[in-house]
N, C-alpha and C positions, 0 to 999 in steps of 0.2 A: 457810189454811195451818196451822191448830192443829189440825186431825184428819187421821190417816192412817185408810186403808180398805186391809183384803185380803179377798181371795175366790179362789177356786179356780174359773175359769171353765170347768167342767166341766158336759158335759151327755154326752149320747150321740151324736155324737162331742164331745170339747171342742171349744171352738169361740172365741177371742177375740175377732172380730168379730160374732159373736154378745152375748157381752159387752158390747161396748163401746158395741152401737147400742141399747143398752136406754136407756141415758144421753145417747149424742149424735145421736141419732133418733127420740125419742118419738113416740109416734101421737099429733094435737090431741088434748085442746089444750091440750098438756104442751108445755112450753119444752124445748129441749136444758139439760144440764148439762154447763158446761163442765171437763174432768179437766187441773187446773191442771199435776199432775206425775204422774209413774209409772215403777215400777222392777219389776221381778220376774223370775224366771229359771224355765224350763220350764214355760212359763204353760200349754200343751197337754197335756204333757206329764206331769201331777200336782202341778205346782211354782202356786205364787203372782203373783199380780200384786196390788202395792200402789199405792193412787195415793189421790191429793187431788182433791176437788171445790173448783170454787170458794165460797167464803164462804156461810154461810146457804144452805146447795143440798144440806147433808149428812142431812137428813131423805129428802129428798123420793128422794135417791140411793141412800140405803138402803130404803126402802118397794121403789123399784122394782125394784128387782134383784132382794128378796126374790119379789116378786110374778110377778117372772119365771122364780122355780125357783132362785136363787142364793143363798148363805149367808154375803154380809158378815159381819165384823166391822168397827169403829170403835172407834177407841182415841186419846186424847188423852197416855198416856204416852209421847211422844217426844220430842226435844231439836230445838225446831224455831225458826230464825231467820233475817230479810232478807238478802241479801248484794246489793251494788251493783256494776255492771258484772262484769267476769271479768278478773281476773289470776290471775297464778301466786301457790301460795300459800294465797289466801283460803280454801278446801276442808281444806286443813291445819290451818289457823287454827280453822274450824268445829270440826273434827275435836276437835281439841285444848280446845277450851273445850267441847263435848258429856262428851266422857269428865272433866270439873271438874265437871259439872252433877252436881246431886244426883240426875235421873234416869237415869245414865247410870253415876254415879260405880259404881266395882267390876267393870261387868259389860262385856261383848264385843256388839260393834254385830255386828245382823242386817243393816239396808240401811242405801241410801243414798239419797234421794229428793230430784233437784233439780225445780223448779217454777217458774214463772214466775206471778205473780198478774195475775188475771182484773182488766183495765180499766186496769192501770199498767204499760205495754208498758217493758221493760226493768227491771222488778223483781223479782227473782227471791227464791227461797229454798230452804234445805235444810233437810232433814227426815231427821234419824237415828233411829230404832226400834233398839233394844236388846232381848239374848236375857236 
């Protein structure tokens, strides 16, 4: 949950599902990667899609998608931390201590990324990216 990833899943035609089974379809005798969270808008359309792999998977997730014609990036600057269950609330709360963080502090949030971690069913987290 400490790395976000965007890519612009573009090919001739864009294709998401193309995208997405490079990572949760691999040919043996590659393991799937599981994509813990993901946000993005006009992912077709010329727009982004950003998402989290699970833990120690964020190599092998970036090799492949390169290898596939795709142009991640990875970036560790975001404001990123567990939240338990869902109430009302708690996303505000986030919100509000992200924009206190030194990574955050001054500037205007680009997403929002909520996720659930790989192996601890009801753990979730959020992950804000700043412009």
């Amino acid at each position: 949950m400490h790395i976000q990833a965007r890519a612009q899943p573009r090919k001739s035609p864009p294709d998401l599902q193309a995208f997405i089974k490079v990572l949760s379809e691999p040919k043996a005798p590659r393991k799937a990667i599981n994509i813990e969270g993901v946000t993005g808008g006009e992912v077709e359309h010329g727009g982004e899609i950003a998402f989290a792999v699970e833990h120690g998977r964020e190599a092998d997730a970036e090799a492949w998608l390169r290898e596939a014609g795709y142009d991640p990036t990875f970036t560790d600057d975001i404001f990123a931390e567990e939240m338990s269950g869902n109430q009302a609330g708690q996303l505000l709360a986030l919100i509000r201590k992200a924009a206190k963080h030194p990574k955050g502090k001054g500037k205007h949030i680009r997403d929002v990324l909520i996720g659930e971690v790989t192996g601890k069913p009801g753990t979730f987290y959020v992950q804000i990216a700043f412009r």
